[in-house]
C-alpha positions as CSV (number, residue, x, y, z in Angstrom):
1,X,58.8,81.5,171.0
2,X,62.4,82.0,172.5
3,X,61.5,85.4,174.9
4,X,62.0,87.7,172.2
5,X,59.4,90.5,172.0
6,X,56.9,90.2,168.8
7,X,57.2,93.4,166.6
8,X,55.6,93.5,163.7
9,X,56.2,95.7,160.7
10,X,53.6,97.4,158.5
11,X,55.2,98.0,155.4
12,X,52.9,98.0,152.3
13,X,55.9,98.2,150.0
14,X,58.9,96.0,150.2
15,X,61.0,93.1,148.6
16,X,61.5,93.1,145.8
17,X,59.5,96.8,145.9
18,X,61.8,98.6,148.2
19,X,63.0,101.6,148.6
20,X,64.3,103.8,151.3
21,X,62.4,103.6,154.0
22,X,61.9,99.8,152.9
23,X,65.9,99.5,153.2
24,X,66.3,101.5,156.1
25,X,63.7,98.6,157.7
26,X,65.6,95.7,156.0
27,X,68.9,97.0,157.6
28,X,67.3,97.4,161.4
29,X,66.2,94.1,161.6
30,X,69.0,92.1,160.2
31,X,70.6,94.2,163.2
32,X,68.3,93.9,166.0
33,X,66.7,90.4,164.9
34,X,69.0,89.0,167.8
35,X,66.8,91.0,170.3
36,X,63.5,90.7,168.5
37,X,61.2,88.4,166.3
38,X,60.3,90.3,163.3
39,X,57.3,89.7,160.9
40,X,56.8,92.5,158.3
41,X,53.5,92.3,156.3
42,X,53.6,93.7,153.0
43,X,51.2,94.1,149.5
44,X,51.5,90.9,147.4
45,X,51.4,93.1,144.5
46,X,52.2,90.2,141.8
47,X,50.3,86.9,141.9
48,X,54.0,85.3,141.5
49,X,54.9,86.4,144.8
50,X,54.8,83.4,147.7
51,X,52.2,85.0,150.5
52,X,54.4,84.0,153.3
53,X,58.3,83.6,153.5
54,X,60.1,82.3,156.5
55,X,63.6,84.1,156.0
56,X,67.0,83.7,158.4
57,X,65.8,87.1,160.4
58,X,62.1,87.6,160.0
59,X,59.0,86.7,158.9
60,X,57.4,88.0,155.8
61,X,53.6,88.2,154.9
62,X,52.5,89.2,151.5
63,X,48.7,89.9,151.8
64,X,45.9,90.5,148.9
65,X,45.4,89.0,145.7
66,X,48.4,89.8,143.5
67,X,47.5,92.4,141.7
68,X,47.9,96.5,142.0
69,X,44.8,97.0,144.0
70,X,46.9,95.4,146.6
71,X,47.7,98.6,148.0
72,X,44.1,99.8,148.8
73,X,43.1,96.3,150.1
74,X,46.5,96.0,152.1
75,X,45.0,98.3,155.3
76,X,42.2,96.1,156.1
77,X,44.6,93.2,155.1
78,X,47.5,93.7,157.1
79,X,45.5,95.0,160.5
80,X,43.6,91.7,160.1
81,X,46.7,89.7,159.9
82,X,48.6,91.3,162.8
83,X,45.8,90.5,165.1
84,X,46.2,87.0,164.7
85,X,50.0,87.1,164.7
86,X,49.5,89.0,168.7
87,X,52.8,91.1,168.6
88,X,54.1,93.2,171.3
89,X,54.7,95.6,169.0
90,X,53.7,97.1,165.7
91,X,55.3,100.1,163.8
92,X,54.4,101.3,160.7
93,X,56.7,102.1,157.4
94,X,55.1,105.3,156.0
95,X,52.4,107.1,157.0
96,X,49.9,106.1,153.8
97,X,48.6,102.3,153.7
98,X,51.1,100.8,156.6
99,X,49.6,103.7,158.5
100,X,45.9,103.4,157.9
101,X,46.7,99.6,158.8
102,X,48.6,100.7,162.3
103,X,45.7,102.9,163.0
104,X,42.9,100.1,162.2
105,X,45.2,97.7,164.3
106,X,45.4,100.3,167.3
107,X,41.7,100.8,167.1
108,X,41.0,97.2,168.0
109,X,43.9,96.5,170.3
110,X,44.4,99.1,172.7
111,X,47.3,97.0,174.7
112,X,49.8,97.2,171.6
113,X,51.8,100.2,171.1
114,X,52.1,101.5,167.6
């Protein structure tokens, strides 16, 4: 790690699902990735889509199995997957799934701010 602070982002929905909130996320890390390490964890959605990217700005995690029951799996998913990744800082897209996931995160790892 360079000294950057972790965040991670809980956004159930994103590429190539976005809309915009999932823009408005897209646009504030391409402009603070210079301050910050970004990982977003998303839905896989389609068994087509890689479950982990390594773009120019972030990190992106696609968890479940592919399919549109992504999206009630992705809670339990995502929370479990941030816990490994140890961020500084986690913030949730939405208050549906990415919030359920923020929520099950927080309840296990009272040091992280949400």
């Amino acid at each position: 790690m360079d000294g950057r602070s972790k965040i991670v982002i809980f956004a159930c929905f994103y590429e190539p699902f976005m809309s915009g909130a999932e823009l408005f996320v897209k646009e504030a890390v391409e402009r603070l990735a210079h301050k910050y390490e970004f990982t977003i964890i998303a839905a896989r959605l389609d068994k087509k889509l890689p479950k982990f990217e390594e773009r120019d700005k972030f990190k992106y995690y696609r968890v479940g199995l592919g399919s549109k029951f992504d999206k009630w799996l992705y809670p339990i998913l995502a929370s479990r997957l941030a816990k490994k990744l140890n961020p500084d800082l986690t913030h949730a897209v939405m208050e549906s799934y990415a919030g359920i996931a923020a929520w099950l995160f927080k309840s296990k790892n009272k040091r992280v701010p949400t």
